[in-house]
C-alpha positions in Angstrom: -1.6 -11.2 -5.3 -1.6 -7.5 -7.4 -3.0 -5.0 -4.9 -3.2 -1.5 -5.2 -2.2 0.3 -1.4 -3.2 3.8 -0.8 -3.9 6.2 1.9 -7.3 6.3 3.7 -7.3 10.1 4.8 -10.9 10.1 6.5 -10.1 6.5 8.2 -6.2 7.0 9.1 -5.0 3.8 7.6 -4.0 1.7 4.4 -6.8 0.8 2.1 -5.4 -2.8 0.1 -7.5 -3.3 -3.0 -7.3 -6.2 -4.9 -9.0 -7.1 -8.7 -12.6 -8.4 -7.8 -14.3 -11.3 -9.7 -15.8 -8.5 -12.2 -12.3 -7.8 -12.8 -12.9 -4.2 -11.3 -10.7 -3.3 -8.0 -12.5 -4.0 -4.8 -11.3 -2.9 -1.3 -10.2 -5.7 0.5 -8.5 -4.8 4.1 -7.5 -1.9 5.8 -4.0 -1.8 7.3 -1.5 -0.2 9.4 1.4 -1.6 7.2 2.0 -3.2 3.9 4.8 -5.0 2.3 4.9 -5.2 -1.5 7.3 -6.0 -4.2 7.9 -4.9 -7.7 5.9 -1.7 -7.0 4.8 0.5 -9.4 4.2 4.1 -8.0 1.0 5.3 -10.0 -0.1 9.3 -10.4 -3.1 9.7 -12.1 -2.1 13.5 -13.7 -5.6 13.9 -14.8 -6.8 12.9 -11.1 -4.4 15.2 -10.0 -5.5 18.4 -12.1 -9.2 17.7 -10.5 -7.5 17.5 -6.9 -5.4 20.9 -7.7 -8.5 22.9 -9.2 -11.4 21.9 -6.5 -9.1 21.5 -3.6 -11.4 18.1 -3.2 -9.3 14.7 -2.0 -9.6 12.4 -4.5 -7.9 9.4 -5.0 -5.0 9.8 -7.9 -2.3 8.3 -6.4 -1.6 4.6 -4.9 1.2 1.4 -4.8 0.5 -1.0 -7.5 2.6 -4.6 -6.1 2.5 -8.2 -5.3 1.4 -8.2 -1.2 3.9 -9.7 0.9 1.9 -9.1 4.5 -0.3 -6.8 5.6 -1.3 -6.2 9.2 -4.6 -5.8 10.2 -6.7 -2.5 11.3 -8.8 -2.6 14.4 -11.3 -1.0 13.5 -14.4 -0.8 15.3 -16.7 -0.7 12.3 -18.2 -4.0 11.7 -18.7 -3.6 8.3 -15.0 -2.9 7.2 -14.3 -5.0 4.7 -12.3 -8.0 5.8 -10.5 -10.0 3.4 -9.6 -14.0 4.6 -6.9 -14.0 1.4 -5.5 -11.1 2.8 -5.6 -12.1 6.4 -5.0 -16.0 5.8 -2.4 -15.7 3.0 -0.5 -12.4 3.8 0.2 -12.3 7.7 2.2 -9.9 9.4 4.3 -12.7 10.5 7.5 -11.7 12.6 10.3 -11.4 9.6 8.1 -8.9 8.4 9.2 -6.9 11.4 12.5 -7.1 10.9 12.1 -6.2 7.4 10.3 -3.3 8.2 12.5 -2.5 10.9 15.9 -2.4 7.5 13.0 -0.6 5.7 12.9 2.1 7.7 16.8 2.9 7.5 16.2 2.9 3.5 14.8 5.4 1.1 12.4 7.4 2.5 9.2 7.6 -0.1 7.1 11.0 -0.1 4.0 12.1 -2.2 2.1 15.4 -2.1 0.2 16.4 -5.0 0.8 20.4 -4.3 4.5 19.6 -4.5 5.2 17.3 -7.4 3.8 15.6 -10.1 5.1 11.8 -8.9 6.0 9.7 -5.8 10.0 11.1 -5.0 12.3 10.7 -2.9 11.9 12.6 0.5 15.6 13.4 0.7 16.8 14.8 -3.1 13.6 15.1 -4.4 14.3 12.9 -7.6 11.5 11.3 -8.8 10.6 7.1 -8.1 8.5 5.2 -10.1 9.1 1.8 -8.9 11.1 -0.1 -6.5 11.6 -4.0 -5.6 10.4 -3.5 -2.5 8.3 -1.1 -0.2 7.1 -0.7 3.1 4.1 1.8 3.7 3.1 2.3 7.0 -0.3 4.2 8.2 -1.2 7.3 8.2 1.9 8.7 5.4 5.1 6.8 5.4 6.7 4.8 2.7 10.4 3.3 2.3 11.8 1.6 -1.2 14.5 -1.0 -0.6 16.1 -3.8 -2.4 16.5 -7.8 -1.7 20.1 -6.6 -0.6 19.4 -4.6 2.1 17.7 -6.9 4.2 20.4 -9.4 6.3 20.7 -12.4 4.9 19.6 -13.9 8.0 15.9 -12.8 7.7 13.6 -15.1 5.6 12.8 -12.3 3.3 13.0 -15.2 0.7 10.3 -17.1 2.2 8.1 -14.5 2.8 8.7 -13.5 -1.1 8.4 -17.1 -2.5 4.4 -16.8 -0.8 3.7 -13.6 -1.9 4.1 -14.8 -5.7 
């Protein structure tokens, strides 16, 4: 399932949206951690500009992928949205904890809109646009990694072969 993962500043988590019936993006789930592949990392310049003018958060900036899992957000709210294909389909089952625990050892992801125009990587600075995989983890944290890096043990496959 195409989402589009990005940070909830006023909620400290993960907002997952997904394309709605009206084929308009809806908010699904709110998370803790996300797994996606073939991600897109999207900066909306325009967006941006507004952001960098009126000092205003807006949202410019998210992860475009297929979901692998997502985690779910306690969140005392009872009208959080709560989406059954995300919490059904998409479980943070236990290989995605060894994934995410690789993950963490890979590229480290960072975006700040005062500091560069795209998603780069934290250590060089080079820019990243996309990335097989990605783990982003609540409230700012994002790694880019590759099939390869995860042991071949882990049943990254299987949790790939659902996501599509």
């Amino acid at each position: 399932m195409l989402v589009r993962v990005y940070r909830n500043i006023p909620r400290n988590c993960l907002t997952v949206a997904h394309i709605g019936d009206d084929d308009n993006w809806k908010v699904a789930h709110y998370s803790n951690s996300v797994l996606l592949a073939d991600v897109e990392m999207v900066v909306i310049e325009a967006k941006r500009f507004d952001y960098l003018r009126s000092g205003r958060v807006n949202l410019h900036a998210w992860l475009e992928g297929q979901l692998v899992a997502a985690d779910t957000f306690a969140l005392d709210d009872a009208e959080a949205p709560r989406s059954d294909i995300v919490e059904n389909r998409f479980p943070w089952v236990p290989e995605a904890d060894v994934v995410a625990d690789v993950a963490r050892d890979c590229t480290a992801v960072g975006y700040n809109p005062d500091r560069a125009r795209f998603f780069y990587e934290k250590e060089t600075m080079d820019a990243i646009e996309s990335a097989p995989l990605t783990l982003a983890e609540a409230p700012a944290k994002c790694f880019a990694f590759a099939p390869d890096d995860v042991p071949a043990d882990v049943a990254l496959d299987q949790l790939l072969k659902e996501a599509a």
